[in-house]
C-alpha positions in Angstrom: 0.0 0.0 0.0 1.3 3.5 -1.0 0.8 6.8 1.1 -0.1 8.1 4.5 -1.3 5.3 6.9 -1.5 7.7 9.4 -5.1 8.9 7.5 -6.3 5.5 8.0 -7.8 4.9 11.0 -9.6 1.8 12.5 -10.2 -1.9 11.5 -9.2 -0.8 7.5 -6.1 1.1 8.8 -4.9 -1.8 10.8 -5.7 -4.1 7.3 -3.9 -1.9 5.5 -0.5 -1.4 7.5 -0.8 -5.5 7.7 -0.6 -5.3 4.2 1.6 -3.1 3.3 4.4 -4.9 6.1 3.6 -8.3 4.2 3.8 -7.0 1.3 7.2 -5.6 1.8 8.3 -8.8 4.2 6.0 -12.1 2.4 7.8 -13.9 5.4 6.8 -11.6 8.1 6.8 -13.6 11.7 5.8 -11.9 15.1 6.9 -13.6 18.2 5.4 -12.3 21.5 7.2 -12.6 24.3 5.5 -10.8 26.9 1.3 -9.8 27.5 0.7 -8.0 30.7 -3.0 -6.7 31.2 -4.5 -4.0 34.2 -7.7 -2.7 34.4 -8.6 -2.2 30.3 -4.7 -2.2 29.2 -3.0 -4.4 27.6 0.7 -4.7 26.6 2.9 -7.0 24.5 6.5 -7.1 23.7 7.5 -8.5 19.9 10.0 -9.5 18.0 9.3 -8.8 14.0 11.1 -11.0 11.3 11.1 -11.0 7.9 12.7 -10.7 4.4 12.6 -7.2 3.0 11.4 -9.1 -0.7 8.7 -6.1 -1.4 8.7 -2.0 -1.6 8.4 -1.1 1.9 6.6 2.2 2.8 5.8 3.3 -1.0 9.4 4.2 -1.4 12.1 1.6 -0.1 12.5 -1.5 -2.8 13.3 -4.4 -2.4 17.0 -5.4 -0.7 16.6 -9.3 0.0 17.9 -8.1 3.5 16.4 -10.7 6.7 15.9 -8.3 9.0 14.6 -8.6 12.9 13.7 -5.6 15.1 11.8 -5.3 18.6 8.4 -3.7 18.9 5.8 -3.0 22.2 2.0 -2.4 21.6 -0.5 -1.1 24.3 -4.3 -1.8 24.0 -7.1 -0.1 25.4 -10.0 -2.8 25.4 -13.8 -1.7 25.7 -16.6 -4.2 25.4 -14.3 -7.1 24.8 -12.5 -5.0 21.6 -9.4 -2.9 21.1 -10.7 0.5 21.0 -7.1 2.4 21.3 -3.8 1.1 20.3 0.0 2.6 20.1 3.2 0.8 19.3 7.0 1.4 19.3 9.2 0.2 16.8 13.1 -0.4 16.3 12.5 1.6 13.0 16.0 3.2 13.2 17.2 -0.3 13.6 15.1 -1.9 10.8 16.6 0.9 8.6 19.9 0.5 9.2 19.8 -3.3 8.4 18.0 -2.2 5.1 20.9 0.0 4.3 18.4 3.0 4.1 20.6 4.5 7.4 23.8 4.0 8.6 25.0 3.0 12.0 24.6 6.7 13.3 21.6 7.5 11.2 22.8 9.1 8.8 21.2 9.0 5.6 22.4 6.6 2.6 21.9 8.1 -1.0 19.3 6.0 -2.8 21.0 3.3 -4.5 20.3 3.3 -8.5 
């Protein structure tokens, strides 16, 4: 998927950042390691996986790269459903092991 997902909000923006992240990593695996709940919260910690074998954000192609980076997500459930949610990504980290950054994130020219 190409564009803003930040304008998509709801069941169809959580469809579409799912596919655009399979998309971009056919492979993609999430491993939870930890879900902690209080009151109508709940947290998990992952671990994403995948091959970078797609265009990844509308602009990054393809590098073959297996990459792994760490992510948390917190849910706010009402009526047994996730009304709220926020995440943090490693997305420095997952762009440094696609070559789009380097180790101090700097920048890497486009590659043509």
């Amino acid at each position: 998927m190409e564009g803003r997902l930040d304008l998509l909000s709801g069941v169809r923006g959580f469809r579409a950042l799912i596919d655009m992240a399979t998309s971009a990593f056919p492979d993609l695996h999430v491993e939870v390691h930890d879900v902690l709940g209080e009151g109508d919260r709940v947290a998990a910690r992952l671990t994403i996986s995948g091959t970078h074998r797609g265009v990844f954000m509308g602009t990054i192609q393809p590098t073959g790269t297996r990459a792994v980076w760490e992510g948390i997500d917190i849910f706010r459930l009402m009526d047994g459903r996730i009304f709220e949610r926020w995440n943090s990504r490693d997305l420095l980290g997952l762009m440094t092991q696609l070559g789009v950054v380097g180790w101090l994130g700097w920048l890497i020219p486009s590659r043509k």
